[in-house]
matplotlib code that plots the C-alpha trace (Angstrom):
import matplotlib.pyplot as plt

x = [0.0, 1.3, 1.8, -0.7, -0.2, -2.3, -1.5, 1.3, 0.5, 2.4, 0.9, -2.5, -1.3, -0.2, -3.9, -5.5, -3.5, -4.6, -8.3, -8.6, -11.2, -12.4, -14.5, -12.0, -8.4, -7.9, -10.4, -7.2, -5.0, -2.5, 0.1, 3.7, 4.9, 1.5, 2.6, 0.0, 0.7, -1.3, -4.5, -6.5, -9.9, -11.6, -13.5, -13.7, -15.8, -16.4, -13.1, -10.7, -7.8, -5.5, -2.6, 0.0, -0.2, 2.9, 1.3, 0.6, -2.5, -1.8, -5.7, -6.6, -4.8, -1.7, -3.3, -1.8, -3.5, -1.3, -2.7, -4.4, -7.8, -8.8, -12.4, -13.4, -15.7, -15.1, -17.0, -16.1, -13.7, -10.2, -8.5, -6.0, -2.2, -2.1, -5.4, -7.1, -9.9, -11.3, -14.4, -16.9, -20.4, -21.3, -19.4, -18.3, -19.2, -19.0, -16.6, -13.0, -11.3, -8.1, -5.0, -4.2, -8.3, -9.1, -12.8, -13.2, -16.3, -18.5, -21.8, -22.3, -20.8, -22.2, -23.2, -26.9, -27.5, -26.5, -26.7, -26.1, -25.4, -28.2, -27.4, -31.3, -32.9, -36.1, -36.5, -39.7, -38.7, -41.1, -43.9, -44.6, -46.9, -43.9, -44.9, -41.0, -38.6, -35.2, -33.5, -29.9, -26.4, -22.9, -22.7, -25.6, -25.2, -28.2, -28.4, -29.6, -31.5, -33.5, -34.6, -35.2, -37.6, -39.2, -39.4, -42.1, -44.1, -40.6, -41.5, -38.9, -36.0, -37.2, -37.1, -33.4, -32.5, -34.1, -32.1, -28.8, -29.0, -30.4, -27.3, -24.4, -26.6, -25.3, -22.1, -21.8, -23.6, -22.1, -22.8, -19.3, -19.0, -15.8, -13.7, -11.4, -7.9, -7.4, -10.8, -12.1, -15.1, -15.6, -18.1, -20.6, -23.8, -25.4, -23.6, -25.3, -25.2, -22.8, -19.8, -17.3, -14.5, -10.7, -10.2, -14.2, -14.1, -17.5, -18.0, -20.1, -22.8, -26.2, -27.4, -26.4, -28.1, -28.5, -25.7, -22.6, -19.9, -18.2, -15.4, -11.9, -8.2, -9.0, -12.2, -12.7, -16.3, -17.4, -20.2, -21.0, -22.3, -25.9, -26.3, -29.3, -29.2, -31.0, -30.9, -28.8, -25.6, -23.2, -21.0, -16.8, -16.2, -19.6, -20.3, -23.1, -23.2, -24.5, -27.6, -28.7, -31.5, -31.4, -33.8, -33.7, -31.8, -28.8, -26.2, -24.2, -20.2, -19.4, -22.6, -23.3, -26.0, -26.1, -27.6, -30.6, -31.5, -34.2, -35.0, -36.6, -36.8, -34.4, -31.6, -29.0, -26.9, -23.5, -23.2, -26.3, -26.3, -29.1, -28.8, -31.8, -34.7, -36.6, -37.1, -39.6, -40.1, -37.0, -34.8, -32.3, -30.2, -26.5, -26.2, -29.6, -29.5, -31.5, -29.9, -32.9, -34.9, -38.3, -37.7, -39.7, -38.9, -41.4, -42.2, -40.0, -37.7, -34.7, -30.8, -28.6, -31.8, -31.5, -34.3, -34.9, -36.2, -39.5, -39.9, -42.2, -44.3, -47.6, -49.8, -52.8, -54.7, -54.9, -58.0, -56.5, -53.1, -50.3, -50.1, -49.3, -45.1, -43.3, -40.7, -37.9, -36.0, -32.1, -30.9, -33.9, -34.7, -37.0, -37.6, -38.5, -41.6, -42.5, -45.0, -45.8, -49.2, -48.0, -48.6, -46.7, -43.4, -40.8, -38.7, -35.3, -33.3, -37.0, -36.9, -39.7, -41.8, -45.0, -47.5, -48.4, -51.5, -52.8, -50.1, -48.7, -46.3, -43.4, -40.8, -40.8, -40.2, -36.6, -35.2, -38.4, -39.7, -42.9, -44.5, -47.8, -50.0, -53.3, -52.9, -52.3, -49.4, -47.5, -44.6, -42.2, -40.6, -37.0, -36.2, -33.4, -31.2, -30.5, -30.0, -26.4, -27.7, -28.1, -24.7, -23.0, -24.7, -23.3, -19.2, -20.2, -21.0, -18.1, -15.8, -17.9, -17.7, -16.0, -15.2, -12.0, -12.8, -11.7, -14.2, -17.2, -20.4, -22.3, -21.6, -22.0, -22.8, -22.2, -23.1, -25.9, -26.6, -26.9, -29.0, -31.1, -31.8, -31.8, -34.0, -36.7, -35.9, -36.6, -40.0, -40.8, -40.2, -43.0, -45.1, -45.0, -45.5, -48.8, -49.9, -49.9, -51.3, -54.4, -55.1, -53.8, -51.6, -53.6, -54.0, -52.6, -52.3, -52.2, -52.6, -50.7, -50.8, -52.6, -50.5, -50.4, -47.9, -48.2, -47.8, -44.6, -43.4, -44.1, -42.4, -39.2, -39.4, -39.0, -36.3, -34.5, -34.8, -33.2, -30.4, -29.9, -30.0, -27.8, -25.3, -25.4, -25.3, -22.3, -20.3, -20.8, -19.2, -16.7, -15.2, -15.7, -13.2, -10.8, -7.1, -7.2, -5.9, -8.5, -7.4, -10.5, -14.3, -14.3, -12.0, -14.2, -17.1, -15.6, -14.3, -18.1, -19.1, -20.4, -18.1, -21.0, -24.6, -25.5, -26.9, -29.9, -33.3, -34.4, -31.8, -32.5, -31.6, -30.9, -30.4, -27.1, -26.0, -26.8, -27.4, -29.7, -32.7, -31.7, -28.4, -30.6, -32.9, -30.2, -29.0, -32.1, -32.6, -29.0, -30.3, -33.4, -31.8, -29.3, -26.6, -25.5, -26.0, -24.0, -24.5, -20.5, -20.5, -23.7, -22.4, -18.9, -21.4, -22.7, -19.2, -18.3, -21.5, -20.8, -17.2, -18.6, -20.9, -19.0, -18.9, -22.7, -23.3, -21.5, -24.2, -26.8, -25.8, -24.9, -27.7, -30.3, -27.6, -28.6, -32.2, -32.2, -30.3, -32.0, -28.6, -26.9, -23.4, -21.9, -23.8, -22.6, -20.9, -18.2, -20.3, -22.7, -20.3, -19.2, -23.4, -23.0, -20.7, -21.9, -25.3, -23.2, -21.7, -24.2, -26.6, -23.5, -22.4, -26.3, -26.7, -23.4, -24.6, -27.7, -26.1, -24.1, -26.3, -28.4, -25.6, -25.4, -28.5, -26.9, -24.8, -28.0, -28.5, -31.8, -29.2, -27.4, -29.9, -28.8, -25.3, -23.0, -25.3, -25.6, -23.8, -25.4, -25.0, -20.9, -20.6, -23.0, -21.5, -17.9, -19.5, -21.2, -17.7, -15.6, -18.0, -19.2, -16.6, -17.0, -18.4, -16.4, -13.7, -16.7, -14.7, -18.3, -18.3, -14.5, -14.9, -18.2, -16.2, -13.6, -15.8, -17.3, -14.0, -12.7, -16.1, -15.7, -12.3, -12.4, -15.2, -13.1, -10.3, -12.3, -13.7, -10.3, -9.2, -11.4, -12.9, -10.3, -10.9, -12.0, -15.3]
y = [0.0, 3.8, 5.8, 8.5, 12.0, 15.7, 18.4, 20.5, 24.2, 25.1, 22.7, 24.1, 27.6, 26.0, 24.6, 27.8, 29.9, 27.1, 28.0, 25.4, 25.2, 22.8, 22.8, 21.5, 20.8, 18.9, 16.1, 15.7, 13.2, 12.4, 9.8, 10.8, 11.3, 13.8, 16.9, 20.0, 20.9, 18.5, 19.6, 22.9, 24.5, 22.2, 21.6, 19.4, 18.8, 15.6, 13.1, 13.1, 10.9, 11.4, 9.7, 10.6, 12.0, 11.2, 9.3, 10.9, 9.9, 9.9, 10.4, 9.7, 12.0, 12.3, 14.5, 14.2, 14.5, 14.5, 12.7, 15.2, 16.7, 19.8, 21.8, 19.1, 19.3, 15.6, 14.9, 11.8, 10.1, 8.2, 8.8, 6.4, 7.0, 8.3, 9.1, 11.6, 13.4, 16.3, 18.7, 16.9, 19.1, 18.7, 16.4, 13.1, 11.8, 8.4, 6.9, 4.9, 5.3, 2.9, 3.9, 4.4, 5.7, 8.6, 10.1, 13.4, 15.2, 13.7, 15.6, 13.1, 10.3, 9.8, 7.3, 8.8, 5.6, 2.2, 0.7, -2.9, -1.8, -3.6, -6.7, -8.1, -6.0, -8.4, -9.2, -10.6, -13.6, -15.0, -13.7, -10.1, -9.7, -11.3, -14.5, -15.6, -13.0, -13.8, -11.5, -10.8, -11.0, -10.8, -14.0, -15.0, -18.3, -19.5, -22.3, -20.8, -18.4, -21.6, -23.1, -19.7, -19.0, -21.9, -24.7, -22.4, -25.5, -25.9, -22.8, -24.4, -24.2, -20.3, -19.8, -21.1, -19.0, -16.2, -16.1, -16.8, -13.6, -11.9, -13.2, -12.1, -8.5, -7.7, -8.3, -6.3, -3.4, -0.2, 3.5, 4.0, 3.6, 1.5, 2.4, -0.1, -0.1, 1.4, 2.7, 5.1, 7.1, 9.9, 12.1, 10.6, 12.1, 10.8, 7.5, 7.0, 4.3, 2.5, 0.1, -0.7, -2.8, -2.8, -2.1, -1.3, 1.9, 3.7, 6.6, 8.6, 7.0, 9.0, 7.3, 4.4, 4.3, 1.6, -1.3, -3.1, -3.0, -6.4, -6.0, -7.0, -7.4, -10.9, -9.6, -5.5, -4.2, -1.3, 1.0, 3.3, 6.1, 6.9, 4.0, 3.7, 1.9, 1.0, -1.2, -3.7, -5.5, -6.3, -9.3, -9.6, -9.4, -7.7, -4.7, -2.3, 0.3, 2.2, 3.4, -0.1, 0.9, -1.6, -1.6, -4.4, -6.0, -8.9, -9.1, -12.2, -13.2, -11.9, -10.4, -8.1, -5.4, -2.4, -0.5, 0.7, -2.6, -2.1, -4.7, -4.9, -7.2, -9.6, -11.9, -12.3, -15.1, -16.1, -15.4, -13.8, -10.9, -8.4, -5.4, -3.3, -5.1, -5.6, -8.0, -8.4, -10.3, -12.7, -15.7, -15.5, -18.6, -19.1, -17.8, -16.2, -14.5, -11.6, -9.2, -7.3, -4.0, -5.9, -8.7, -9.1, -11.7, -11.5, -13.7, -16.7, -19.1, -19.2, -20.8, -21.1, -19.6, -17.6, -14.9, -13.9, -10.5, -9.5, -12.6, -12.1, -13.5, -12.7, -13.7, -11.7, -14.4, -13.3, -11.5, -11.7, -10.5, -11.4, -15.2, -17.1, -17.8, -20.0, -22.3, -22.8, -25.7, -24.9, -24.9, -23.5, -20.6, -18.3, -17.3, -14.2, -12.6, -15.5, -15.4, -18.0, -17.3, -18.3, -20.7, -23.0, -25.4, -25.9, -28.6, -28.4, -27.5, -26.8, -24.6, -22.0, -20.8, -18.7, -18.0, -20.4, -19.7, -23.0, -23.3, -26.3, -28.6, -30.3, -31.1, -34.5, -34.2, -32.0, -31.2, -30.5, -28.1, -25.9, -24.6, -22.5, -23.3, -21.7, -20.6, -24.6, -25.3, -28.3, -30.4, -32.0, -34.4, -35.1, -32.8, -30.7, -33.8, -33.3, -29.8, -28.1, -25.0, -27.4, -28.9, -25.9, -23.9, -26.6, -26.1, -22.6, -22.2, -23.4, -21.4, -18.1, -18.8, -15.4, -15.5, -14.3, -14.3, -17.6, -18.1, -19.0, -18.3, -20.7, -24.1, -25.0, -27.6, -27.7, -31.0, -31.4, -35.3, -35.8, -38.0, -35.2, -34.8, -38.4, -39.5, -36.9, -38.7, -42.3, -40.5, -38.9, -42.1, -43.8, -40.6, -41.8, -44.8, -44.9, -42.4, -44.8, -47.3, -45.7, -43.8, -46.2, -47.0, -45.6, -42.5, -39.6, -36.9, -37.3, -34.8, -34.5, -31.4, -29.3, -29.8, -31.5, -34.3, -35.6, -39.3, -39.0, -36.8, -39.1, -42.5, -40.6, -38.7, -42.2, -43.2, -40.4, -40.2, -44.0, -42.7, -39.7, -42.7, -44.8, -42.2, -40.9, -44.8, -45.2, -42.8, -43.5, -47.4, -46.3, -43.2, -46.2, -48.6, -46.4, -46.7, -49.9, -53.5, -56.0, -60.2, -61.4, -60.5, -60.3, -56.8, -55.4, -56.4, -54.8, -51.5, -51.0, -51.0, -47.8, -45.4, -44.8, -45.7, -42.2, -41.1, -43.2, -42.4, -38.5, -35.5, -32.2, -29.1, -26.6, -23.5, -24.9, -27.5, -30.6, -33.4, -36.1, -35.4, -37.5, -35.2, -32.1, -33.8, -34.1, -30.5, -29.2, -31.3, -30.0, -26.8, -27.6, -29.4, -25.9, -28.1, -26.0, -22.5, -20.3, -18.9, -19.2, -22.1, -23.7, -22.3, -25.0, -27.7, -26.9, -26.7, -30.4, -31.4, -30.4, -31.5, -35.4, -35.4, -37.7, -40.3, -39.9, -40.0, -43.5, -44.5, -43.3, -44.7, -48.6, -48.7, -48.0, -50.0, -52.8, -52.3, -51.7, -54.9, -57.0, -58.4, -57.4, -56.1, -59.7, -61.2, -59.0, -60.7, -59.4, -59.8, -57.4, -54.7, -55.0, -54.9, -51.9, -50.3, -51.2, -49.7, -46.7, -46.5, -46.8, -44.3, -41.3, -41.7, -41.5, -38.5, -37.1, -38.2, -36.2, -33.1, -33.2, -33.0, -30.2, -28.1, -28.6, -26.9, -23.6, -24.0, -25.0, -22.7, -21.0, -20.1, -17.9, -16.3, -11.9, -12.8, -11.9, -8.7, -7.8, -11.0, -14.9, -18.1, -18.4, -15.1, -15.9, -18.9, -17.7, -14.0, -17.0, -18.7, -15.8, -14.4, -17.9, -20.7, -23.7, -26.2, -28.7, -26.4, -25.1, -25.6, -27.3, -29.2, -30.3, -31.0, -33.2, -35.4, -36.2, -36.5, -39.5, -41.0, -40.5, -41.6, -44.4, -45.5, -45.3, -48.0, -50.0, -49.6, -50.8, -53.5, -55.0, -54.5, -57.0, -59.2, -61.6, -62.2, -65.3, -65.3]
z = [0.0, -1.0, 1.7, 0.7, 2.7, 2.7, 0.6, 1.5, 1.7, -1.0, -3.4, -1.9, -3.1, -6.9, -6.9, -6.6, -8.7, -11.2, -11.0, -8.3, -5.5, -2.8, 0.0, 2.6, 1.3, 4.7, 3.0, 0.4, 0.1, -2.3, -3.7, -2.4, -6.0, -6.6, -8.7, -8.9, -12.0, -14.1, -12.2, -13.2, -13.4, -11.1, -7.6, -5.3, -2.9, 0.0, 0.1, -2.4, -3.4, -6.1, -7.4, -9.4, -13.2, -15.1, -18.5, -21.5, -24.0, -28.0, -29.4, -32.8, -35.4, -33.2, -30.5, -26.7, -23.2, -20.3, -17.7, -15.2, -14.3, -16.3, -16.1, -14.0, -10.5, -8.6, -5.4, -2.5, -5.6, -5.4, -8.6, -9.5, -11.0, -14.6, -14.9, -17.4, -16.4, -18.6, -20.0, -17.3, -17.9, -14.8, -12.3, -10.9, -7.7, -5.8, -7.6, -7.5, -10.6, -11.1, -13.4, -16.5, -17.4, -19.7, -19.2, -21.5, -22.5, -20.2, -19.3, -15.4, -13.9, -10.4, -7.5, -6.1, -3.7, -2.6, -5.9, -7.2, -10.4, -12.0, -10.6, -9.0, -12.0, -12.6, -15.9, -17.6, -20.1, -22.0, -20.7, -21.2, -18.0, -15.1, -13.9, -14.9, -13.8, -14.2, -11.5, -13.5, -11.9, -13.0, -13.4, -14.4, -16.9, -19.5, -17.6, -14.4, -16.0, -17.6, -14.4, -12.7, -15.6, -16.8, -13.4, -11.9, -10.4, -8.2, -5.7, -3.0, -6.0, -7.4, -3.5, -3.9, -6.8, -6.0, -2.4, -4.7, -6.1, -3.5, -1.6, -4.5, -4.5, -1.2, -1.6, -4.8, -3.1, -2.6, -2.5, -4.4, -8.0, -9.8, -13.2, -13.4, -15.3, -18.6, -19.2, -21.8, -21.4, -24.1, -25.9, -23.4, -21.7, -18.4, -16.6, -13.2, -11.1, -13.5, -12.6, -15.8, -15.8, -17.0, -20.5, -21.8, -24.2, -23.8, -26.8, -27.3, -25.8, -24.6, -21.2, -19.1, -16.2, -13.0, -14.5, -14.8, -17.7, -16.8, -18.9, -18.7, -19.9, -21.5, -23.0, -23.1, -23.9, -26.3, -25.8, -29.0, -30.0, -29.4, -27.2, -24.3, -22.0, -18.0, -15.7, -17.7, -17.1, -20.2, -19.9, -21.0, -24.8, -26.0, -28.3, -27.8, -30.2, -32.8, -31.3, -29.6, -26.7, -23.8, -21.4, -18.4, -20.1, -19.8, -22.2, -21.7, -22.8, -27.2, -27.6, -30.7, -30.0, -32.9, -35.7, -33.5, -32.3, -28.6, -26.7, -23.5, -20.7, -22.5, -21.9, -24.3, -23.7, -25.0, -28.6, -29.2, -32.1, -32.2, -35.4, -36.7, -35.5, -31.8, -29.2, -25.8, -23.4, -24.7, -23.7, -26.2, -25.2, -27.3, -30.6, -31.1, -34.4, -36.0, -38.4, -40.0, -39.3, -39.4, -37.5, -34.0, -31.4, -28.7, -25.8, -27.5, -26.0, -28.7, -28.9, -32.0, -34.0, -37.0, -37.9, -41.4, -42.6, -41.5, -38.9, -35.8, -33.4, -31.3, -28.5, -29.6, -28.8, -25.0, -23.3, -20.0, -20.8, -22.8, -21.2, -23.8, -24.8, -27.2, -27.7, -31.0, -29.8, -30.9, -34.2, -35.9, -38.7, -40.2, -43.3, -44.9, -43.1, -41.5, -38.2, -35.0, -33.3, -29.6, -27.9, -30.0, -30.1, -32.3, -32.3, -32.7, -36.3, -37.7, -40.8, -40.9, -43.5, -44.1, -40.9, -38.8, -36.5, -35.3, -32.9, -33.5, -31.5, -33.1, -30.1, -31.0, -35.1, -35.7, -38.5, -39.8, -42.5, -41.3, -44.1, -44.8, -47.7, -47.9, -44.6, -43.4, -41.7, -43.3, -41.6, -43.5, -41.1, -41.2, -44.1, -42.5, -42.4, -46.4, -46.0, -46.4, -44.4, -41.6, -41.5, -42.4, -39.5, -37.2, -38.5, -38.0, -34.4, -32.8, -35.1, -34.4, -30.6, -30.0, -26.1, -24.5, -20.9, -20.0, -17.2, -19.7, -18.0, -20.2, -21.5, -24.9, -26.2, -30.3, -31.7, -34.4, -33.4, -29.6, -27.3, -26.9, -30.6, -31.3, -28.8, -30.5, -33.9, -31.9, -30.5, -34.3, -36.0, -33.5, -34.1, -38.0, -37.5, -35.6, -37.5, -40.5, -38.5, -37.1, -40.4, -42.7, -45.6, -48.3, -46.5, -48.8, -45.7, -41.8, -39.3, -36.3, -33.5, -36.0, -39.3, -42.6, -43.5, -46.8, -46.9, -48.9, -46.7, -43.8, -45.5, -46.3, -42.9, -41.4, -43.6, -43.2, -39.2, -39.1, -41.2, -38.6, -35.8, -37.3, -37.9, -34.7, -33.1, -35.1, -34.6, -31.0, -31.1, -33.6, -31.1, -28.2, -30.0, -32.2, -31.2, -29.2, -30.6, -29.7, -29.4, -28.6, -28.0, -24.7, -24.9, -27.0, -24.5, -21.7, -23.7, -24.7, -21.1, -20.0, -17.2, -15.8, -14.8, -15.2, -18.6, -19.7, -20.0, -21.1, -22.3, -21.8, -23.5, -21.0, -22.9, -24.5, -22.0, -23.1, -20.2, -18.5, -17.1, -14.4, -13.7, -14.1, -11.5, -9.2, -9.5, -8.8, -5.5, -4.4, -4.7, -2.8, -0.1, 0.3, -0.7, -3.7, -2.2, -4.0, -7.7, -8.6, -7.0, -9.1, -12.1, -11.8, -11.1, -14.7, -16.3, -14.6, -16.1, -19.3, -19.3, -18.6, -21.8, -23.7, -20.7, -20.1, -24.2, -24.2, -21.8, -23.3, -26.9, -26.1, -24.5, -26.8, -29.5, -27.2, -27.5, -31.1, -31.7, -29.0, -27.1, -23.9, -24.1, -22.7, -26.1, -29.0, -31.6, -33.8, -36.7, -34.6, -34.3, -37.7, -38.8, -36.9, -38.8, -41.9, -40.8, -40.1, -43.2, -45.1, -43.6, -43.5, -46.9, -48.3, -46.2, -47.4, -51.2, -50.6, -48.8, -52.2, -54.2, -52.4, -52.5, -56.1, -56.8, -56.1, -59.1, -61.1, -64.6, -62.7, -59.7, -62.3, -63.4, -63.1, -63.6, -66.9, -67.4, -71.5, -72.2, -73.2, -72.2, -72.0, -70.5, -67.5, -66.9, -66.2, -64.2, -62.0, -62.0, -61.3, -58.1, -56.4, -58.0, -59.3, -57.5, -57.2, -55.8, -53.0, -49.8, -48.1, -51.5, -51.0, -46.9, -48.0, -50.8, -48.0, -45.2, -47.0, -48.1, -44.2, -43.0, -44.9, -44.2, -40.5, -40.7, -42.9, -40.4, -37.7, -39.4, -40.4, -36.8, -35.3, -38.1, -37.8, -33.7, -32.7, -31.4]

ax = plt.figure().add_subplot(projection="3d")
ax.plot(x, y, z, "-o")
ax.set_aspect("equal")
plt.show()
């Protein structure tokens, strides 16, 4: 610690001739390297402590600040070493500002209370009328805010949550303000109430008002012009600029908010980008995606969604109140001006097209197509699964993961096929099935939770879920046995045990994290029983249980292999493993054949229709060439030609491994 000491009466003197003034100079203290001369034109009034100024600031176009306080009034502030305080409209109060921080042009920064800095702000998910409230924290992860919002009919466990919070509240309260390290704060209007961390740059932004700027060294923040924003909290690594207007609002880790975007009680998880458009009432879990000006998302639960142009929602069906919410499983999009009448449910890596007001529920048929004709909603089961846009949405996530911080706040899971999406394809293919059997063979539509499938539509919706199965199954066995040398079947038996008991039964997808029902179960009773007590504490439990997936996976996936091939582990056969893998084989490389040839249809002769302006035939084909390639050089065309020839191989491998082992 500095041995901080009072102003000498000399430097008392130097102040005032520099157009200095203070209500008690005996409330100073300063560093022991302090110099007066950086400091003039400015009051002070309550406690002040200053350090030393000995930095100076190079500004865009080559313009320097010395560090120092100029036409300035501070009241009750600590002012770290090397800091730069200038052109404050009216003044600062209640605040500790660390080293190396520039604030310039800034019409109020001030503490008027004990403040949390937006941390217990209630926020209204889902349902625009409370009922759900999600009170926000600094650490607040998806996964807490999932239970806290949606396991209502738990009061004892809300009760829990609720006194979590309340709990970390307290001990971020204060009726002093923090800037942390290397701060900059210019061109801005009204900050009150607001804590920001080391390294954020906040410019030119309007209000900010009741919240917390977690930002830090690993993962700096940017506030931007024209910005609004109240009772909010902004996690590491996000950008909110370019007029964005927040209000109760969480912003979670790599967040994009811009180009006008409002929301209102919201929270933005991981990931999440929000430009031009709106959203309400909103649990926007991981990588929730809307880019256009008329694009609503209103009383929705979302993850890894992407919103087309002109998408919304409603719940005008209440008379009571807004009641009524929706759910878009992960992985799902919208097209063009497409609508959801809430209450309705999506399942997961649904496509979405047209307006859909019978409120339909899918959660048991992904990878679905949703489409309006005349104004009836049609499902296309299975279809997703021969769609590039699906696959290529599912390299892209992990690669456009843009957090620094490296304490994640939420765990994410990435994968396309999981138990939780497989078990839905198990469910969807007995959904098909019965619904052949109680209407029929010759039946040319069925009807199920208030849509159309065509019967052609159904039979290759069945085919196509087994494939998805299969593919998933088999990647399972093949990861279980790769890089071990087997001499008999009994190895093999005992490598195909499971680790663990835990992991059959349902999966749940809890806003990102991907795990048992039964593990969830358990968590939640922890935090009934007071056992898990503590919100940092609660949010490891979530990372250890996303770190054992993969063990938990494994026993999820031999045992419905078992099932599906009606032997115990202790009875499988080689030739059953090697069945196995042929299954597998078979079912990825027909995918992979039809994922081909859907991405061939963008180099189709209609596809190039506006290119080689005032030229024919030869001349549109090379303008198409020159701006999108050919396609056999189309990097997802490349990746999809090897993934079948590694796909391929790797079964091969395994096959030859063991097929000659004596039973």
């Amino acid at each position: 610690m500095e041995n901080f000491r009072k102003l000498t009466q000399q430097e008392i003197d130097q102040l005032c001739q520099q157009h200095c003034t203070a209500e008690d100079w005996n409330l100073f203290e300063v560093h022991p390297k302090f110099d007066a001369q950086y400091i003039n034109n400015a009051h002070f009034s309550g406690k002040i402590r200053l350090g030393y100024f000995e930095k100076s600031y190079t500004l865009e176009g080559n313009i320097t600040r010395h560090s120092g306080i100029h036409l300035a009034t501070l009241h009750n502030c600590e002012i770290g070493n090397n800091v730069y305080i200038g052109k404050i409209g009216n003044y600062i109060a209640n605040y500790v500002i660390e080293d190396n921080t520039s604030i310039e042009n800034v019409d109020m920064l001030a503490v008027t209370e004990k403040s949390s800095f937006g941390n217990g702000v209630l926020v209204s998910p889902l349902n625009e009328g409370g009922g759900r409230d999600v009170p926000i924290c600094d650490v607040l992860s998806a996964h807490f805010a999932y239970m806290m919002a949606l396991y209502r009919h738990r009061t004892i466990l809300i009760e829990k949550l609720q006194k979590m919070i309340e709990q970390y509240c307290n001990q971020v309260a204060s009726d002093m303000g923090h800037i942390g390290n290397n701060v900059i704060i210019r061109n801005c209007g009204c900050l009150k109430n607001v804590r920001i961390g080391d390294n954020a740059t906040i410019t030119g932004c309007l209000k900010l008002e009741n919240g917390s700027v977690n930002s830090n060294s690993y993962a700096p923040i940017l506030i931007g012009v024209g910005v609004i924003a109240k009772d909010f909290i902004i996690s590491s690594g996000s950008e909110v600029t370019e007029g964005a207007m927040l209000d109760k609002c969480f912003v979670g880790q790599a967040c994009q908010i811009g180009k006008q975007y409002s929301a209102t009680d919201t929270l933005f998880f991981s990931n999440c980008q929000g430009f031009h458009g709106e959203a309400a009432s909103v649990f926007a879990g991981p990588f929730t995606v809307t880019h256009h000006k008329s694009s609503l998302l209103i009383a929705g639960l979302f993850s890894f969604l992407n919103a087309g142009s002109g998408s919304n929602q409603s719940n005008h069906m209440y008379k009571l109140g807004p009641i009524h919410q929706g759910v878009v499983e992960r992985g799902s999009k919208t097209t063009s001006d497409s609508y959801i009448l809430w209450p309705a449910q999506i399942g997961a890596f649904t496509l979405i097209m047209g307006r859909h007001t019978t409120h339909p529920d899918t959660t048991n048929l992904p990878f679905s197509y949703l489409i309006e004709n005349n104004s009836e909603t049609y499902l296309v089961p299975a279809a997703n699964l021969r769609s590039v846009g699906t696959i290529r949405d599912a390299q892209k996530w992990p690669k456009r993961d843009k957090r620094k911080d490296p304490k994640h706040l939420d765990q994410i899971n990435y994968n396309l096929l999981s138990p939780y999406t497989i078990q839905k394809m198990m469910a969807g293919i007995d959904i098909l099935e019965e619904l052949k059997k109680i209407a029929g063979e010759e039946c040319s539509n069925y009807y199920y939770h208030n849509t159309r499938i065509k019967d052609t539509s159904l039979n290759k919706g069945i085919v196509l879920y087994e494939m998805g199965i299969w593919k998933f199954l088999g990647n399972s066995i093949i990861k279980r046995l790769e890089c071990t040398k087997f001499t008999s079947i009994q190895q093999i038996r005992e490598r195909l045990k499971p680790d663990t008991e835990i992991g059959t039964g349902k999966w749940l997808d809890v806003a990102g994290l991907i795990l048992p029902k039964t593990v969830g179960k358990e968590v939640v009773q922890k935090i009934e029983s007071n056992e898990y007590n503590d919100i940092e504490k609660l949010n490891q439990v979530f990372a250890d249980i996303h770190k054992n997936y993969y063990t938990y996976e494994w026993t999820w996936a031999i045992d419905k292999l078992q099932k599906r091939i009606g032997k115990e582990i202790n009875e499988f056969t080689i030739q059953d493993i090697i069945d196995i893998v042929n299954r597998w084989k078979d079912s990825v490389i027909t995918l992979d054949k039809i994922l081909y040839e859907d991405a061939k249809k963008e180099f189709t002769l209609t596809t190039q229709t506006g290119f080689g302006a005032d030229g024919g035939a030869v001349q549109k084909q090379k303008d198409f060439e020159n701006v999108r390639g050919q396609f056999e050089q189309n990097p997802f065309v490349i990746e999809v030609q090897k993934h079948i020839k590694t796909k391929e191989a790797l079964g091969n491998e395994l096959i030859e491994r063991i097929k000659h082992i004596k039973e």
